[in-house]
N, CA, C and O atoms as CSV, one atom per row, in Angstrom:
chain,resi,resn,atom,element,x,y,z
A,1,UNK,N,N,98.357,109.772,191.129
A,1,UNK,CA,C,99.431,110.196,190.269
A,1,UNK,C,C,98.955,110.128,188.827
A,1,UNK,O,O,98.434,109.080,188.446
A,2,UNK,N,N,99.127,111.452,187.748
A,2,UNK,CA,C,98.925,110.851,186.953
A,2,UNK,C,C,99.987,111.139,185.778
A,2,UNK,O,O,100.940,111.916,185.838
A,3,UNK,N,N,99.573,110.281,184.629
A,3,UNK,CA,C,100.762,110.003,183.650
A,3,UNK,C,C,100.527,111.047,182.121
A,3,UNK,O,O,99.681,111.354,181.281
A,4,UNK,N,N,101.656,111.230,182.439
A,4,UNK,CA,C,101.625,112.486,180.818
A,4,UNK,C,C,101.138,111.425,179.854
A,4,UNK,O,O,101.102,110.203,179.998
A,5,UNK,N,N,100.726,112.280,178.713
A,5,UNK,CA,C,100.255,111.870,177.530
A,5,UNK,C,C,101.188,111.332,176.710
A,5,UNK,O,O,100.935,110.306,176.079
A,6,UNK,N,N,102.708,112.132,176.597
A,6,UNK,CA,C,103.457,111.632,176.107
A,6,UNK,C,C,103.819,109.954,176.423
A,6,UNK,O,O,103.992,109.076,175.577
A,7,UNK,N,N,103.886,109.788,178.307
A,7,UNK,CA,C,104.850,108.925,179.119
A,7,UNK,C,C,103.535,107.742,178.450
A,7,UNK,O,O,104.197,106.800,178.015
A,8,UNK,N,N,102.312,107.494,178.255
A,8,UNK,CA,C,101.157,107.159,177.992
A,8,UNK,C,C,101.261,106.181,176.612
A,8,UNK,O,O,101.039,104.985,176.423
A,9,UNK,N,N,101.806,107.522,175.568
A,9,UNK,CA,C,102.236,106.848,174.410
A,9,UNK,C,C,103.630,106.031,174.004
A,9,UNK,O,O,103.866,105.254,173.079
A,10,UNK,N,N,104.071,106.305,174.591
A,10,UNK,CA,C,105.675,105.506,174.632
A,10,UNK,C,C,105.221,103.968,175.375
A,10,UNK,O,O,105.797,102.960,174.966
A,11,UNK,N,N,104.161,103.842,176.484
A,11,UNK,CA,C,103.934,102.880,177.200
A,11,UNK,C,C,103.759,102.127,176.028
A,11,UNK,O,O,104.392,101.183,175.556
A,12,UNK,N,N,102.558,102.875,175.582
A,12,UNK,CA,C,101.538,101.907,174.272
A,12,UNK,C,C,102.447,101.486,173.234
A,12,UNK,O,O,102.343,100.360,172.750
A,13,UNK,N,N,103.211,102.192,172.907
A,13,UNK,CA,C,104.092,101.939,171.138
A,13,UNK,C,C,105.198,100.534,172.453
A,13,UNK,O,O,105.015,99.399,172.014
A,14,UNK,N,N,105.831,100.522,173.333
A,14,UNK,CA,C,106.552,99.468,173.458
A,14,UNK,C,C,105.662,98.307,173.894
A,14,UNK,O,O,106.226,97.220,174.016
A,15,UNK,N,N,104.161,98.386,174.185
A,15,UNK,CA,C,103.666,96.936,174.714
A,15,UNK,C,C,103.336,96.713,173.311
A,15,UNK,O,O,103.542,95.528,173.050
A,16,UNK,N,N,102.890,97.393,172.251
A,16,UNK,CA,C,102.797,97.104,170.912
A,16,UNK,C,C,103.595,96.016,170.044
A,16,UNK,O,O,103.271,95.018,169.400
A,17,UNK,N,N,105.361,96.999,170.470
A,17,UNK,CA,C,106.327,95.780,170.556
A,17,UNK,C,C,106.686,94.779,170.810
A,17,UNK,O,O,107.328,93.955,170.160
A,18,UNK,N,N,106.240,94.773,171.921
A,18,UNK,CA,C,106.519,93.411,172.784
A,18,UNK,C,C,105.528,92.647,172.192
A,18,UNK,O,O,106.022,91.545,171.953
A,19,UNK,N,N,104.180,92.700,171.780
A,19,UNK,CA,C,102.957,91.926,171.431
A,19,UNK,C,C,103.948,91.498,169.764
A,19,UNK,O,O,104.056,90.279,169.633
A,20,UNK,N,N,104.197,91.808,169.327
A,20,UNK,CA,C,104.329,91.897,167.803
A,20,UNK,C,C,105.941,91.251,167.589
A,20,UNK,O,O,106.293,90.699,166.547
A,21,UNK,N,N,106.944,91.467,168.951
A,21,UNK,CA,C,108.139,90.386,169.229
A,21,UNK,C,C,107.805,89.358,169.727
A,21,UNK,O,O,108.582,88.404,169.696
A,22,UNK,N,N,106.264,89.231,170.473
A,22,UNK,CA,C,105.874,87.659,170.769
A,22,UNK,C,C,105.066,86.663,169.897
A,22,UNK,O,O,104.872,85.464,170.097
A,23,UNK,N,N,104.521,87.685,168.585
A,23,UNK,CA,C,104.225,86.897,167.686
A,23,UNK,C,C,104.824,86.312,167.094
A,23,UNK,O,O,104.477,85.265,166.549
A,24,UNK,N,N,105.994,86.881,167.033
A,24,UNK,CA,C,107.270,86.554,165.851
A,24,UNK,C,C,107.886,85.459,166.323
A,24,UNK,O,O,108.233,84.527,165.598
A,25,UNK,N,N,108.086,85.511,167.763
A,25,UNK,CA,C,108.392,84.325,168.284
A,25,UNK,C,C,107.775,82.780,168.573
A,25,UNK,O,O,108.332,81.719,168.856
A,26,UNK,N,N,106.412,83.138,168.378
A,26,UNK,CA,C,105.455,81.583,167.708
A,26,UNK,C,C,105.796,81.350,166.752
A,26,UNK,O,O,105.519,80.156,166.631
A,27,UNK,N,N,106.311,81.711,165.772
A,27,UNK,CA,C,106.200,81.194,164.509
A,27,UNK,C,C,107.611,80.376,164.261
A,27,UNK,O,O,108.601,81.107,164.288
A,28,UNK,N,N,107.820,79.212,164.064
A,28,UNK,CA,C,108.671,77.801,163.533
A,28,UNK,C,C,109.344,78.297,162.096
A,28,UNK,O,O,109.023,79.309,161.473
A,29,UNK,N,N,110.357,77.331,161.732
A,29,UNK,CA,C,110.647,77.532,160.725
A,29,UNK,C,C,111.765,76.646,160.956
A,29,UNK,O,O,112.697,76.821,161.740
A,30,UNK,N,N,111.423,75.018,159.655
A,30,UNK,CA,C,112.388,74.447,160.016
A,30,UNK,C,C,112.801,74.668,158.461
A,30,UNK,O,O,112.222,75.350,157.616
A,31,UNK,N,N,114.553,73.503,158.281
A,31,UNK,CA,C,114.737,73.068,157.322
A,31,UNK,C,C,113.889,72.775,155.877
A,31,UNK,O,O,113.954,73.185,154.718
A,32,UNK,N,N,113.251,72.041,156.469
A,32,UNK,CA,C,112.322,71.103,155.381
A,32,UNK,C,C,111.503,71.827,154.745
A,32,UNK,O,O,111.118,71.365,153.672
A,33,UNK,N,N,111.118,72.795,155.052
A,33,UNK,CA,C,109.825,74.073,154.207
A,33,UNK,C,C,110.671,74.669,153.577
A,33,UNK,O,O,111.554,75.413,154.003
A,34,UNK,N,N,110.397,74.317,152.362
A,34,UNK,CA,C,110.207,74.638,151.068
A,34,UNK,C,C,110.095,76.108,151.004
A,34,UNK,O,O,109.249,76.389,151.853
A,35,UNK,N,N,110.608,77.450,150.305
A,35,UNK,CA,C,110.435,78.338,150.312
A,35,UNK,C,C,109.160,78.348,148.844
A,35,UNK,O,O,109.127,77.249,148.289
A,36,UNK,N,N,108.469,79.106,148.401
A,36,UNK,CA,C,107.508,78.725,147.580
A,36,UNK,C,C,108.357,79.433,145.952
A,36,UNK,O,O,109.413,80.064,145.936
A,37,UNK,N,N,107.803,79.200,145.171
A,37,UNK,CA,C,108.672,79.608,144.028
A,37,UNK,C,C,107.833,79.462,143.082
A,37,UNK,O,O,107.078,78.637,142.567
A,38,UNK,N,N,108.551,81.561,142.934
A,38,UNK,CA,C,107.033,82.299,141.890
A,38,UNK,C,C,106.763,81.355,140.479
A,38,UNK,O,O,107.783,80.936,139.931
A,39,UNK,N,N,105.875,81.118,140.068
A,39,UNK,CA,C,105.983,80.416,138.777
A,39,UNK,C,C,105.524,81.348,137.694
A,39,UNK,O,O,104.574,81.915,138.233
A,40,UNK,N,N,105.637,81.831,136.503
A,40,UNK,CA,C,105.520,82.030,135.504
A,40,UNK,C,C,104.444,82.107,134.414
A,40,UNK,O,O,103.947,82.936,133.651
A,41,UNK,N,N,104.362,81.035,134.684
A,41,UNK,CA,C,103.008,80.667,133.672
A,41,UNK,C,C,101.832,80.610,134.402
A,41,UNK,O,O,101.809,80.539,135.630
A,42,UNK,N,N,100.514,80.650,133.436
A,42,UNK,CA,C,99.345,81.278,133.810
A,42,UNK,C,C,99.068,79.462,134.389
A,42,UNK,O,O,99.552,78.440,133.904
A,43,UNK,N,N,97.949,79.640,135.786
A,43,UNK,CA,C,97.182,77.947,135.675
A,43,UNK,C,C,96.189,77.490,134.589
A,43,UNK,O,O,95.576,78.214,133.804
A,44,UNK,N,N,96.161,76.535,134.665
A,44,UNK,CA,C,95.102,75.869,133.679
A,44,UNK,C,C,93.223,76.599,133.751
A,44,UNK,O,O,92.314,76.635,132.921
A,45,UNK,N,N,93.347,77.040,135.080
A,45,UNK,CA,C,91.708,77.361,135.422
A,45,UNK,C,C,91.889,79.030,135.005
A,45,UNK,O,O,90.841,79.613,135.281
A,46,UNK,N,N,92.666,79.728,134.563
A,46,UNK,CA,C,92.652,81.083,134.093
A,46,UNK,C,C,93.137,81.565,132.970
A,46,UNK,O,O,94.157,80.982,132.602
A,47,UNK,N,N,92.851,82.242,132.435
A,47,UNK,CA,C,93.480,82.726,131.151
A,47,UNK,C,C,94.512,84.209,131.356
A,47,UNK,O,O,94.879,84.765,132.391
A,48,UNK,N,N,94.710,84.458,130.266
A,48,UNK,CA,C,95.761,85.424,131.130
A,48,UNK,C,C,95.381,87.056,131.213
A,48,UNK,O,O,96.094,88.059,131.261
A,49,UNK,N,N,93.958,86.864,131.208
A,49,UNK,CA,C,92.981,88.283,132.182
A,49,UNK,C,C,92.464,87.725,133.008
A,49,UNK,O,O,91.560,88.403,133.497
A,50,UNK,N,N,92.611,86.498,133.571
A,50,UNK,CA,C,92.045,86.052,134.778
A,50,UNK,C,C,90.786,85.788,134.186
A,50,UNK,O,O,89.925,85.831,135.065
A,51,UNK,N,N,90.318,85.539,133.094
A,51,UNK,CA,C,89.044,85.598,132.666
A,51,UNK,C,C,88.525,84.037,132.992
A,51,UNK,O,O,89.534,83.389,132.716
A,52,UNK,N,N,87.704,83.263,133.344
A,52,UNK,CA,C,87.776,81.608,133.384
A,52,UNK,C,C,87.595,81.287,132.368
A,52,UNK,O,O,86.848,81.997,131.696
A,53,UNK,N,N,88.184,80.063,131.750
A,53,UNK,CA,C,88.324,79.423,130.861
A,53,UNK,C,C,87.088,78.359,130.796
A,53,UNK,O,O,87.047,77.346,131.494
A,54,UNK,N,N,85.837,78.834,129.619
A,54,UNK,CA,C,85.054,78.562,129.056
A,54,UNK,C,C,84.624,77.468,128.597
A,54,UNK,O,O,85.581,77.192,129.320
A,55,UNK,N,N,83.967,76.085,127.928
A,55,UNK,CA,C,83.873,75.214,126.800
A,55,UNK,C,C,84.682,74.175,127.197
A,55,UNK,O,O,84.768,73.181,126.475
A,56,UNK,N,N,85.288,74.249,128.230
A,56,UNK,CA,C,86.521,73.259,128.557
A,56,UNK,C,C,86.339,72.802,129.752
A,56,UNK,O,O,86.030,73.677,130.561
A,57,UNK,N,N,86.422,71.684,130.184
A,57,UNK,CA,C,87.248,70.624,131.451
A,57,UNK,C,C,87.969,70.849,132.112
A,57,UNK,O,O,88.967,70.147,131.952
A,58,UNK,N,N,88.082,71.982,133.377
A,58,UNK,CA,C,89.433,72.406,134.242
A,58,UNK,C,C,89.001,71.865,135.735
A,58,UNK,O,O,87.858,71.954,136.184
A,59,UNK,N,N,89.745,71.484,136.188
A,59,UNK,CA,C,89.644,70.655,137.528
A,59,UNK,C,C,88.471,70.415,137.962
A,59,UNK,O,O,88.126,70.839,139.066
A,60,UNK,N,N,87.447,69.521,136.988
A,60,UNK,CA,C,86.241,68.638,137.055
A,60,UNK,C,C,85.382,70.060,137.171
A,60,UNK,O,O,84.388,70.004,137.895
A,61,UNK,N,N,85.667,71.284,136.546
A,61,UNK,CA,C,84.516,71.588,136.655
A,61,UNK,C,C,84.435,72.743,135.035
A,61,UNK,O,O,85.352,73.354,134.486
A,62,UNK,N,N,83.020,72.661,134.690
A,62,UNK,CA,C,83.349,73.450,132.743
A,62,UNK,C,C,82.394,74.391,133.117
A,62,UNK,O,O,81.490,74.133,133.911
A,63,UNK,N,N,82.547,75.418,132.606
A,63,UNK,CA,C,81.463,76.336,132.405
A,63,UNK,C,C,81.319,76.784,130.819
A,63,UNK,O,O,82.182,77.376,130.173
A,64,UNK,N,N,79.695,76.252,130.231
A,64,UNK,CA,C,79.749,76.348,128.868
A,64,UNK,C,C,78.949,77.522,128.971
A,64,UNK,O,O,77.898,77.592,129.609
A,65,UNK,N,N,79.627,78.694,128.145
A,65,UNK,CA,C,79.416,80.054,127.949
A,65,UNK,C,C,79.638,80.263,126.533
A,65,UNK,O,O,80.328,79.600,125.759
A,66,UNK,N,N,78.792,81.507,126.281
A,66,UNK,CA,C,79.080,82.116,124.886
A,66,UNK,C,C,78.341,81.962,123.795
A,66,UNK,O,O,77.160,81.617,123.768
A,67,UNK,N,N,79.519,82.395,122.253
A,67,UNK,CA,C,78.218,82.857,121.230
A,67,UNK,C,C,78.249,81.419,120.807
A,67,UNK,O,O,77.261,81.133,120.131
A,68,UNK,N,N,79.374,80.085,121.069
A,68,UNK,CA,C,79.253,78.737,120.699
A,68,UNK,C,C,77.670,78.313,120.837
A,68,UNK,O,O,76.974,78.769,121.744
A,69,UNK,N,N,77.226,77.501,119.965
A,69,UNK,CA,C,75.818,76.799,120.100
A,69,UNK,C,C,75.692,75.415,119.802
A,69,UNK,O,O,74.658,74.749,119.753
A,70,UNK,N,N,77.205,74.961,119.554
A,70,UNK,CA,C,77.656,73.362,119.442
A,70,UNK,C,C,78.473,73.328,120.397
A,70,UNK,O,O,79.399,74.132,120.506
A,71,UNK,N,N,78.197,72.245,121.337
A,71,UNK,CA,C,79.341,72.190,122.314
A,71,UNK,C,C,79.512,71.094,122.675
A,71,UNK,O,O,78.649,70.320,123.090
A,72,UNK,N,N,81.270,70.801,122.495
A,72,UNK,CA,C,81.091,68.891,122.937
A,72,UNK,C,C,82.127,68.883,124.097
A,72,UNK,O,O,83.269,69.338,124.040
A,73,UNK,N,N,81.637,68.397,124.963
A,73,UNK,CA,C,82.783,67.683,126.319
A,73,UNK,C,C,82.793,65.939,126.442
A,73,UNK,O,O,82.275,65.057,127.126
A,74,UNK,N,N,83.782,66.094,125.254
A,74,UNK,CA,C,83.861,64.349,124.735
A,74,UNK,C,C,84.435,63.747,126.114
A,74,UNK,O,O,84.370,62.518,126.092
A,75,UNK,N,N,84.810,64.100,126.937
A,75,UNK,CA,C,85.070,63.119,128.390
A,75,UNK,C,C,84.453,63.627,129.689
A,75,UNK,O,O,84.794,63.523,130.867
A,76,UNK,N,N,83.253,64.311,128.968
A,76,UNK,CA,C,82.562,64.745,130.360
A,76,UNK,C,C,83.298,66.199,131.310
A,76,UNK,O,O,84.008,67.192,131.147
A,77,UNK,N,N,82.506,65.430,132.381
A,77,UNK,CA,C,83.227,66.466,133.248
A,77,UNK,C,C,82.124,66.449,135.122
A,77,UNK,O,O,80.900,66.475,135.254
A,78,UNK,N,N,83.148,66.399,136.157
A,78,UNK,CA,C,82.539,66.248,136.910
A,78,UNK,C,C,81.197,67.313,137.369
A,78,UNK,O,O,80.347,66.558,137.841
A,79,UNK,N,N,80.821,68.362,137.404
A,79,UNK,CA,C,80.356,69.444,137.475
A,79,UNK,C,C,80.202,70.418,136.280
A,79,UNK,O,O,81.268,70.915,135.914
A,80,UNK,N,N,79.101,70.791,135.601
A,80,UNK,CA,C,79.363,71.525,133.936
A,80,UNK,C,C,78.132,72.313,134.811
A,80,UNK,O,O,77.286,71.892,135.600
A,81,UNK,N,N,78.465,73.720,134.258
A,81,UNK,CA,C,77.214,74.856,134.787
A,81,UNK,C,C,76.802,75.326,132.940
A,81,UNK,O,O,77.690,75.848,132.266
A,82,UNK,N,N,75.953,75.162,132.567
A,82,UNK,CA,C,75.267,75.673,131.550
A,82,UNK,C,C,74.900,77.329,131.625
A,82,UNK,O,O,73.865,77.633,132.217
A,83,UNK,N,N,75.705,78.363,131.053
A,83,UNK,CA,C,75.207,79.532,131.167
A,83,UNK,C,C,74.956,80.426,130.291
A,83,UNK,O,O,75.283,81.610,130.370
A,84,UNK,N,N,74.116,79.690,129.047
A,84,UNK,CA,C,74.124,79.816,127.523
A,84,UNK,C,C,72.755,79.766,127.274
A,84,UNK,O,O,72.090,79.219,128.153
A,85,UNK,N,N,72.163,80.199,126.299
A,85,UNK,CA,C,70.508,80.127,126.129
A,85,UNK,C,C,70.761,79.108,124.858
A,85,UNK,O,O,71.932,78.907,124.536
A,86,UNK,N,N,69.688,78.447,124.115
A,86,UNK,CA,C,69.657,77.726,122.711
A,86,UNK,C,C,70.606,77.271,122.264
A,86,UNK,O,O,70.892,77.422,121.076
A,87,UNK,N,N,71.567,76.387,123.360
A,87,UNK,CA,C,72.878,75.517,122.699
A,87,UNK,C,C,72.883,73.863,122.678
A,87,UNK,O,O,72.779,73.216,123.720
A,88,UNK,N,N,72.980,73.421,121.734
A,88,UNK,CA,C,73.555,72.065,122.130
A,88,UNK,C,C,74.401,71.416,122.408
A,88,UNK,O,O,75.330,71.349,121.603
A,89,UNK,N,N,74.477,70.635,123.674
A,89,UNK,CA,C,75.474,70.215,124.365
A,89,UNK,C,C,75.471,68.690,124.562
A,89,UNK,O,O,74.572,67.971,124.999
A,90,UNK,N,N,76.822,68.347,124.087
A,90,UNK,CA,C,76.575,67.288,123.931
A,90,UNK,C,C,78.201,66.506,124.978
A,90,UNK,O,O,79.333,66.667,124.521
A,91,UNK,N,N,78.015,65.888,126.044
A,91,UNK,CA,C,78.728,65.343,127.036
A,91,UNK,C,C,78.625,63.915,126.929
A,91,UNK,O,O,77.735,63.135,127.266
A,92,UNK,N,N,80.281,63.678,126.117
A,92,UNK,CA,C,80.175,62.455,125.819
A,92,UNK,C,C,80.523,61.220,126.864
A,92,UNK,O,O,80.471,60.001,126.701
A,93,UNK,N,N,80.997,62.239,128.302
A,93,UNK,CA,C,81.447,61.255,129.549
A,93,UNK,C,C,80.597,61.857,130.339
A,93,UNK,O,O,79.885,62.823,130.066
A,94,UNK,N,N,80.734,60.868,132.010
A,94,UNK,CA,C,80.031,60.739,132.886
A,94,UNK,C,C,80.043,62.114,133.382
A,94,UNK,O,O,81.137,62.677,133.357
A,95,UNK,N,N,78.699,62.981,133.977
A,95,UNK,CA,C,78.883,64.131,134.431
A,95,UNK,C,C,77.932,63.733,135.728
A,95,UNK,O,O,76.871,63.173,135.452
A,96,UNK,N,N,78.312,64.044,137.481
A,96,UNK,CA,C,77.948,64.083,138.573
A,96,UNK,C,C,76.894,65.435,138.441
A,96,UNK,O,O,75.832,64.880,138.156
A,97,UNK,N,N,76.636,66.793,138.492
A,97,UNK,CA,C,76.059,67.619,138.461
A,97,UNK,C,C,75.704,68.456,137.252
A,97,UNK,O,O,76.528,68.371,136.341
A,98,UNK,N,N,74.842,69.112,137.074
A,98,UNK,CA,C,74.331,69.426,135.831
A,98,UNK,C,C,73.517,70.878,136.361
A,98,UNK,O,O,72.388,70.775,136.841
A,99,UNK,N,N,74.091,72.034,136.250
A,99,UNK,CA,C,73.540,73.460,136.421
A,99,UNK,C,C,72.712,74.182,134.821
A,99,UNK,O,O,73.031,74.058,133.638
A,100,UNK,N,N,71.884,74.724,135.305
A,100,UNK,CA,C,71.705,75.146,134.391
A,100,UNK,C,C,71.206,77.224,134.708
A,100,UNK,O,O,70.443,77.617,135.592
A,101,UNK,N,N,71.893,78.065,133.740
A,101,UNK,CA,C,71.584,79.100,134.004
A,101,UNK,C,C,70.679,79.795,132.743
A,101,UNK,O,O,70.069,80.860,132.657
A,102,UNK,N,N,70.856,78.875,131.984
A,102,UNK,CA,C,70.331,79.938,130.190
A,102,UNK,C,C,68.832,78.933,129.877
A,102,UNK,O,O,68.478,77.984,130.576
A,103,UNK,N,N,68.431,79.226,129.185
A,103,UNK,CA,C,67.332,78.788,128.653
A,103,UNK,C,C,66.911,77.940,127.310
A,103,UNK,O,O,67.965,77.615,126.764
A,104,UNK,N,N,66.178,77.623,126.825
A,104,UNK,CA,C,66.339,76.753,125.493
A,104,UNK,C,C,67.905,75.771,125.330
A,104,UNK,O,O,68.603,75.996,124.341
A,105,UNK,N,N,68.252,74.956,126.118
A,105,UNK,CA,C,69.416,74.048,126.061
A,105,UNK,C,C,69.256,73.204,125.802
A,105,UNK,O,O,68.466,72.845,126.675
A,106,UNK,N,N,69.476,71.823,124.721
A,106,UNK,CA,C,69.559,70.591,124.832
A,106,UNK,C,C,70.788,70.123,124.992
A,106,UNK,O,O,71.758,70.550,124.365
A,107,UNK,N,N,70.840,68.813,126.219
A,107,UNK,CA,C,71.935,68.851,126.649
A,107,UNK,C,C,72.382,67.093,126.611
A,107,UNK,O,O,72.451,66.591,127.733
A,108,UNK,N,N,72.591,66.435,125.779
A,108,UNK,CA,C,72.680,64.939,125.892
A,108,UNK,C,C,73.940,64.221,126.811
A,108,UNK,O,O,75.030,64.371,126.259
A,109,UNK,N,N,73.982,63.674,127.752
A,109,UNK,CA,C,74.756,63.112,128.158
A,109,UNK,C,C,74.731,61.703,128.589
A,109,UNK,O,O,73.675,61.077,128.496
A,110,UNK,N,N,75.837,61.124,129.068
A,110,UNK,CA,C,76.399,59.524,128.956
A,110,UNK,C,C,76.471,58.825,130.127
A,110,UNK,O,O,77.037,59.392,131.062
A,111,UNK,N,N,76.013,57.680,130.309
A,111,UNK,CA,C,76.188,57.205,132.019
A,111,UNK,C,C,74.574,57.833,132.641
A,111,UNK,O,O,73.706,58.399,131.975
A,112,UNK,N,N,74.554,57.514,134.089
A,112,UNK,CA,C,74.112,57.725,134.927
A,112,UNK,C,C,73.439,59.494,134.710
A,112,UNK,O,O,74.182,60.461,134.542
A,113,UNK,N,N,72.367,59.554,134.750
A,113,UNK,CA,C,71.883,60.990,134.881
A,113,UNK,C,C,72.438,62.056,135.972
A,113,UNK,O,O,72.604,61.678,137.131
A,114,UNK,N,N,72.691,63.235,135.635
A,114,UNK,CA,C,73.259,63.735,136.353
A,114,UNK,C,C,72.203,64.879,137.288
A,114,UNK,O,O,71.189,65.422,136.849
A,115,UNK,N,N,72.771,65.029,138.625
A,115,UNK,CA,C,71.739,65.512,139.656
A,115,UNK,C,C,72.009,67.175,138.973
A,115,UNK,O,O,73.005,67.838,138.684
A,116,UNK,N,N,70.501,67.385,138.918
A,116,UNK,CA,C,70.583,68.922,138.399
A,116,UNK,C,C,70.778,69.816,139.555
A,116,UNK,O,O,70.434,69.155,140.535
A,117,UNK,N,N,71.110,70.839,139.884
A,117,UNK,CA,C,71.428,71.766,140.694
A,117,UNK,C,C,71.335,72.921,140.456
A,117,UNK,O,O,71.477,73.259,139.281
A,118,UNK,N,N,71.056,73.976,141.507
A,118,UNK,CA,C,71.124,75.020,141.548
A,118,UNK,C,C,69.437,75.795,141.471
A,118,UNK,O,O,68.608,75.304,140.705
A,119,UNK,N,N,69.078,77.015,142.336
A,119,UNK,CA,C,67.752,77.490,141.638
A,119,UNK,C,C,67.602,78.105,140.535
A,119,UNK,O,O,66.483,78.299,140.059
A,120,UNK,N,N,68.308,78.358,140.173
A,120,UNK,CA,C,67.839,78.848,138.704
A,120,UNK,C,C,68.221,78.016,137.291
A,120,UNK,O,O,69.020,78.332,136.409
A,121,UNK,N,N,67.443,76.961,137.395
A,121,UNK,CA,C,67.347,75.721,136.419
A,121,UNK,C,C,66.971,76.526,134.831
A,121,UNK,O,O,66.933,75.756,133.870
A,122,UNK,N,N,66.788,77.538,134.640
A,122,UNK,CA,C,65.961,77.796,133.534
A,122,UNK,C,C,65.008,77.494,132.959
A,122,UNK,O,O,64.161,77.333,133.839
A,123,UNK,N,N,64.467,77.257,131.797
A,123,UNK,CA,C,63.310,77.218,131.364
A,123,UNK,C,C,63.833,76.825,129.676
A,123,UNK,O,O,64.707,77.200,128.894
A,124,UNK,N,N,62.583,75.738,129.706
A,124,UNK,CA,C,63.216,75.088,128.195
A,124,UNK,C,C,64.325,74.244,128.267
A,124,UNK,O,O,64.589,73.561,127.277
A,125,UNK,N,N,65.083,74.166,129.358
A,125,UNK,CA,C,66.273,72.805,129.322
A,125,UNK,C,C,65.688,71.295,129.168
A,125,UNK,O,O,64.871,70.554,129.714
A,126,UNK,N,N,66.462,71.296,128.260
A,126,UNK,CA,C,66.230,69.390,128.541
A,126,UNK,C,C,67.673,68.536,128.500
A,126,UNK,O,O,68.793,68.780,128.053
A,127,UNK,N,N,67.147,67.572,129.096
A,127,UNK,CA,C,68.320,66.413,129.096
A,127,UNK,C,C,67.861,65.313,128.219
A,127,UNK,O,O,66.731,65.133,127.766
A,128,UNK,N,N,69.186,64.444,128.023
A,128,UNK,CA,C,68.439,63.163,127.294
A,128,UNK,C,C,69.790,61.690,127.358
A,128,UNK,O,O,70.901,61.615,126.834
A,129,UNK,N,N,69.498,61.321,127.692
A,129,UNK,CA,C,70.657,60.127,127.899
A,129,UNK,C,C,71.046,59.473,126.767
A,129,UNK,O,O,70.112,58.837,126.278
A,130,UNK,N,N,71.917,59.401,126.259
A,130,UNK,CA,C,72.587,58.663,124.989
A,130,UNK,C,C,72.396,57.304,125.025
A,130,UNK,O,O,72.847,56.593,124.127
């Protein structure tokens, strides 16, 4: 016996349904969840082109960029990626990792030396412990 093309597609579009009324039916939903609620304002880690926010300390991690060639992170920072050629940087708190992408950097920081990372360390970086 065989089955029209039409009788074929009607099969398919309702097991479709049924697949897509049994998903719906896994899914919970109690009281207690919180519906989420749009907020307004931009986060701390973006600016408002989405551009990342530069020179600064945002959730333990800085990326020092740009035409700056003095740069101070007076409380550190857990993670700082250097992506600047001929700047001085000067990290007056404890920093865990230390990237470097630019070249000619002096970079003084406080505490415990920090583990350098990443392959492309540059050329001409130095560190120096306060």
């Amino acid at each position: 016996m065989r089955t029209r093309p039409t009788t074929r597609l009607a099969l398919s579009g309702l097991a479709a349904l049924a697949l897509v009324a049994g998903l719906a039916a896994c899914t919970s939903s109690t009281s207690d969840d919180a519906a989420p609620t749009p907020s307004t304002t931009p986060s701390a880690t973006a600016e408002a082109d989405g551009a990342p926010v530069v020179n600064e300390c945002v959730d333990g991690q800085a990326v020092l960029s740009g035409a700056e060639k003095d740069i101070s992170l007076p409380d550190g920072c857990d993670t700082v990626y250097v992506v600047t050629s001929d700047a001085t940087v000067d990290l007056g708190g404890p920093v865990a990792k230390l990237f470097f992408e630019g070249t000619g950097n002096t970079v003084t920081y406080t505490g415990d030396a920090p583990e350098i990372g990443g392959t492309t360390d540059g050329d001409g970086n130095t560190t120096t412990a306060r």
